[in-house]
C-alpha positions as CSV (number, residue, x, y, z in Angstrom):
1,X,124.7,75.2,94.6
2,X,123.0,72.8,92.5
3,X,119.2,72.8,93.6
4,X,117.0,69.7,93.7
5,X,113.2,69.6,94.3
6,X,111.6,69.0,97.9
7,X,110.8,65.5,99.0
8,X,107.8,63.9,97.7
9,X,104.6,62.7,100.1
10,X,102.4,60.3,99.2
11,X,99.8,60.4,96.0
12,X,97.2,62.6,98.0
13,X,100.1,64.8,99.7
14,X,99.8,62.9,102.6
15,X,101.3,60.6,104.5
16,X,104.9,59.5,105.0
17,X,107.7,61.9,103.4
18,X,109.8,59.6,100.7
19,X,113.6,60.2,101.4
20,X,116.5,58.9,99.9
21,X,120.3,59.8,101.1
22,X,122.5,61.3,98.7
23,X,124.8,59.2,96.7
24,X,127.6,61.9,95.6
25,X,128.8,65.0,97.2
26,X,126.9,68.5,96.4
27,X,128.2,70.2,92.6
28,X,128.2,73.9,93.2
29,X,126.2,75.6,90.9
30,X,127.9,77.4,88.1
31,X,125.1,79.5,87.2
32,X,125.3,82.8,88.6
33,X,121.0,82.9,88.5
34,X,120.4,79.7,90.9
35,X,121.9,82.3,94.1
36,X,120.8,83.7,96.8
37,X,121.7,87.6,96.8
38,X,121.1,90.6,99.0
39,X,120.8,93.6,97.1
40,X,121.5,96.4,98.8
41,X,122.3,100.5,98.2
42,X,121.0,104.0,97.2
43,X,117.4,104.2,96.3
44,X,116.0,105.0,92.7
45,X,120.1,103.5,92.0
46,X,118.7,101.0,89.7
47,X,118.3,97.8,91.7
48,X,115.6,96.3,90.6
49,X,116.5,96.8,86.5
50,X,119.8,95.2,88.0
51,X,117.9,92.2,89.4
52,X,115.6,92.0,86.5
53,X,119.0,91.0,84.3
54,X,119.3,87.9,86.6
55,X,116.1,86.0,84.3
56,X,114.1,87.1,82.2
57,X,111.3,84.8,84.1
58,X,111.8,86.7,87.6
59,X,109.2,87.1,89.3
60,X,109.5,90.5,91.1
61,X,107.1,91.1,94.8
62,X,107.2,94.6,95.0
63,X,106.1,95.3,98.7
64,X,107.3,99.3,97.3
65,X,105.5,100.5,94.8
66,X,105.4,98.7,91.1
67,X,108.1,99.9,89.3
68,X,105.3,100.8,86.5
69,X,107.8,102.1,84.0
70,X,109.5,98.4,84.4
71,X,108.6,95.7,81.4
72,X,109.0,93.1,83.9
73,X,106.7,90.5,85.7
74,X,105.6,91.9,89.1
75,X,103.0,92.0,92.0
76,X,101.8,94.5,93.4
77,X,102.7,93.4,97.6
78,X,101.2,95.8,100.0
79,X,100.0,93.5,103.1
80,X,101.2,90.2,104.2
81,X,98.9,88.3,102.6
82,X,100.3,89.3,99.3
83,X,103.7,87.9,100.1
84,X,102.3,84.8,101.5
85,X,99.9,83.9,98.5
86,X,101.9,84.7,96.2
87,X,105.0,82.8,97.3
88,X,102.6,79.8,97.7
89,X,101.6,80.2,94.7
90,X,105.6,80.0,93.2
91,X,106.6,77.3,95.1
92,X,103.3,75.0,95.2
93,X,102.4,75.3,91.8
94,X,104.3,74.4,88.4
95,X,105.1,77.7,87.1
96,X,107.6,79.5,84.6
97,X,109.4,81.3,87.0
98,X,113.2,80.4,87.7
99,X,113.4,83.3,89.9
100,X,111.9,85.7,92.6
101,X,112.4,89.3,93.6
102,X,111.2,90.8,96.3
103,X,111.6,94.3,96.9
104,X,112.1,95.2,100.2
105,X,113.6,93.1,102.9
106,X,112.7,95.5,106.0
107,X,109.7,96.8,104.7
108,X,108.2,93.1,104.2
109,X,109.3,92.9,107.9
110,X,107.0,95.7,108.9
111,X,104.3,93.9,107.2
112,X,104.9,90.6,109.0
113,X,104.9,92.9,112.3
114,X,101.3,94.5,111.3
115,X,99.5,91.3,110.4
116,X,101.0,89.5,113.5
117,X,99.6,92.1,115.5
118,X,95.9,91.4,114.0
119,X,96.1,87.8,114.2
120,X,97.4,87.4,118.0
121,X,95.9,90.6,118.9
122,X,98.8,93.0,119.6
123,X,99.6,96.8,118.6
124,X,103.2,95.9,119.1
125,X,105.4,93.5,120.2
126,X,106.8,95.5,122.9
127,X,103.5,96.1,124.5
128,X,103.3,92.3,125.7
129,X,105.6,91.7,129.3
130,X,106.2,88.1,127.5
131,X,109.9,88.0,127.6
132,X,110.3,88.3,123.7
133,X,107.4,85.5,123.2
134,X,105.5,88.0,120.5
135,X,108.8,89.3,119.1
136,X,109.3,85.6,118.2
137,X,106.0,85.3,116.9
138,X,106.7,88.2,114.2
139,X,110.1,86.6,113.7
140,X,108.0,83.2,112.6
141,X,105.4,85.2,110.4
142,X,108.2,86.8,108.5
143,X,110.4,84.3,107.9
144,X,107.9,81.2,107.0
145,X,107.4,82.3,103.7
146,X,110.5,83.5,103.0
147,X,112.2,80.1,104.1
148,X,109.6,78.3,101.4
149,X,111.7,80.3,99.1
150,X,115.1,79.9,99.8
151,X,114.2,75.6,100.0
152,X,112.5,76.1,96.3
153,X,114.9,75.5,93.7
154,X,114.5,79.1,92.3
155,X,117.0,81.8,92.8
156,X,116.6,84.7,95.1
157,X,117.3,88.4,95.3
158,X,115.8,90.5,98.2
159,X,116.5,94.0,98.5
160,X,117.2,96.6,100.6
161,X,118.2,100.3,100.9
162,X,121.6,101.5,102.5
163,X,121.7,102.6,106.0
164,X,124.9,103.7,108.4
165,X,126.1,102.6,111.3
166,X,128.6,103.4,113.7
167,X,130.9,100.9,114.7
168,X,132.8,101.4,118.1
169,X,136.3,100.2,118.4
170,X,137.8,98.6,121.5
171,X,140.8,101.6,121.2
172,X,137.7,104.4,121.6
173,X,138.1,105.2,117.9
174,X,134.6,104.7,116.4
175,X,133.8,104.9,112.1
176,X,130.9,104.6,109.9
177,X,129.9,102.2,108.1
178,X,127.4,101.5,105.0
179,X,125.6,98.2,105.5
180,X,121.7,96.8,104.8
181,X,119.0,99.2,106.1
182,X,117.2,97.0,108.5
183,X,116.6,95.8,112.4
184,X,117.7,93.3,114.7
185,X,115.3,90.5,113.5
186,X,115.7,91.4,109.8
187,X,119.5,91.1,110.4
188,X,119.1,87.8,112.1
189,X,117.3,86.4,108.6
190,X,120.4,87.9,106.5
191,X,122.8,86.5,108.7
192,X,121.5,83.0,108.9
193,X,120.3,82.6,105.6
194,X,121.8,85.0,102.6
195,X,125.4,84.3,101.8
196,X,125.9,87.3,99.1
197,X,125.5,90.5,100.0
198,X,126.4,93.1,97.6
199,X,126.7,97.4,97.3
200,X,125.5,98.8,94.9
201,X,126.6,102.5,94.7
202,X,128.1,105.1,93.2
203,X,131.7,106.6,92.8
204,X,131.5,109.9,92.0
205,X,130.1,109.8,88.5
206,X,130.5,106.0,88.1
207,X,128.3,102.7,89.3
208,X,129.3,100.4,91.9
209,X,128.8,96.9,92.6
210,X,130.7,96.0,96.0
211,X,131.1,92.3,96.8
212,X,133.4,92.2,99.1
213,X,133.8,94.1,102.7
214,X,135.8,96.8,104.2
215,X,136.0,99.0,106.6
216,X,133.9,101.6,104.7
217,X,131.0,99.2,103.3
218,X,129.2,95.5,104.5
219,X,129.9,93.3,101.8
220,X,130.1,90.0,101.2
221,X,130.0,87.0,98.6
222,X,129.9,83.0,99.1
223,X,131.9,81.8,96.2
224,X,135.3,79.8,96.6
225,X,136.3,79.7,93.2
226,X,134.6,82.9,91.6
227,X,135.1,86.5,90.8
228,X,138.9,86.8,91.2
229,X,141.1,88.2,88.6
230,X,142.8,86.2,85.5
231,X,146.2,86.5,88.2
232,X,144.2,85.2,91.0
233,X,143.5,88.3,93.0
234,X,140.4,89.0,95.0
235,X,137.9,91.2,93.3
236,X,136.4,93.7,95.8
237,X,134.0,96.1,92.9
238,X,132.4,95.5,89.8
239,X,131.9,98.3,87.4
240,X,128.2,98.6,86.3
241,X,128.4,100.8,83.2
242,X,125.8,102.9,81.9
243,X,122.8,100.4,81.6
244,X,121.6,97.1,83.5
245,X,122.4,95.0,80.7
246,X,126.2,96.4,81.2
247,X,126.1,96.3,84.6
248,X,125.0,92.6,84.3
249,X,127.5,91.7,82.1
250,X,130.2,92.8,83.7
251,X,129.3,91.3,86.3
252,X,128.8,87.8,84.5
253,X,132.5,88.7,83.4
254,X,133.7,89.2,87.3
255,X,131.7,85.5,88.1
256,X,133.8,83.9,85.4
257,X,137.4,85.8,86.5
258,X,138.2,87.9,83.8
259,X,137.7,91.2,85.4
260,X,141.7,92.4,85.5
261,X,141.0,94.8,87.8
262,X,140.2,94.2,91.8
263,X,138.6,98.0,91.9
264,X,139.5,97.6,95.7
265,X,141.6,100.6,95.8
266,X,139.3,103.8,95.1
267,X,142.2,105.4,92.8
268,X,141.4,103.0,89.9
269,X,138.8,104.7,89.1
270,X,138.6,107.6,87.3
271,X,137.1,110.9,88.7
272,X,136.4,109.5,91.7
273,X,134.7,111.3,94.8
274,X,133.8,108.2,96.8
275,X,133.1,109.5,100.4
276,X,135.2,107.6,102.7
277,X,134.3,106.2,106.0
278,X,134.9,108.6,109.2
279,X,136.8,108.1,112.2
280,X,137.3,110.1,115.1
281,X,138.5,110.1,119.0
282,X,136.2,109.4,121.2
């Protein structure tokens, strides 16, 4: 989507907000860099040398640990107020970066839970009879400086590890299935605001990048006109090759539909030992 600046206010930053209606319809972007992505999957996989491919002026928030062996911009995240002056800091300020990282999703949401809890004195949400008034309050901490984000005109990646869940079937039968580590509220951010959400795995000896559901992994991708095959066919998978700057290109080649392959069927690929979702009676 092609991103434009927020409003302006007055001289001083004050004042009235200076509007103006749009005079033609919205240009998608076609700049794979300018999106919003969920990055999800195995940990130590190589998510964040993935992400890093994106721009080489990301800025990454690691709320884990630095990835120290990583030549890439980062800061260190671990409280709250990390996230939240930092992001300021992104989106208030002219500044080089075209892009931001930030490295995890839930556990950011832990923080947000921990500093809610100092400022409107709580231990945890669920200790206050308030009919879900301080689980709303973490929800607001959490997502206000995310939301700065997504209305900058940066690209976005968050991440997150891989987590299973069971999914019951109306006919008793139940199966597993791979989707974003995360809760409830951390889920209602995802599904509200990030429109690409993509696997990354592995296939026996082979790298992954799934961008497109089934009934064995959450997937999926906000694109109308991208990553479909020269023939026109849906790509599901993306191989990532043996580095991050493979992996990124063939996924640059996917965006622009020349991958020939759809890699949804788990026989193209080559010594494959892809475990398989599991259903059973109930």
């Amino acid at each position: 989507m092609s991103r434009k600046p927020p409003p302006r206010r007055g001289s001083k930053g004050k004042g009235k907000i200076e509007l103006e209606l749009p005079t033609e319809p919205n240009v998608p972007s076609s700049d794979l860099n300018e999106s919003v992505i969920l990055l999800y999957g195995q940990k130590k996989i190589g998510k964040t040398t993935l992400a890093s491919q994106f721009s080489k002026q990301m800025m990454h928030l690691m709320v884990e640990p630095q990835a120290r062996e990583l030549a890439i911009f980062q800061a260190s995240c671990p409280d709250y107020e990390h996230v939240k002056e930092y992001v300021d800091l992104l989106t208030n300020k002219r500044n080089k970066f075209d892009a931001v990282s930030v490295d995890t999703l839930p556990l950011f949401y832990k923080l947000s839970m921990e500093y809610a809890g100092r400022v409107e004195g709580f231990k945890h949400p669920s200790d206050n009879k308030d009919f879900g008034k301080s689980w709303g309050v973490v929800q607001s901490y959490f997502e206000k400086p995310l939301m700065k984000l997504l209305h900058s005109n940066k690209g976005v990646v968050f991440h997150a590890h891989e987590a299973v869940e069971e999914i019951q079937q109306r006919d008793g039968e139940s199966y597993n299935l791979i989707r974003p580590e995360g809760s409830k509220s951390v889920w209602q951010f995802i599904n509200a605001n990030v429109e690409n959400i993509w696997y990354y795995h592995t296939r026996g000896t082979k790298r992954f990048l799934q961008i497109r559901g089934d009934n064995y992994a959450f997937a999926c991708v906000s694109f109308t006109d991208k990553f479909f095959t020269p023939k026109g066919d849906q790509i599901f998978s993306i191989p990532m090759g043996n580095s991050p700057q493979e992996g990124y290109k063939n996924l640059k080649i996917a965006f622009e539909n020349k991958q020939t392959k759809t890699y949804e069927d788990f026989d193209e690929v080559e010594e494959s030992t892809v475990r398989r979702s599991s259903r059973r009676k109930k």
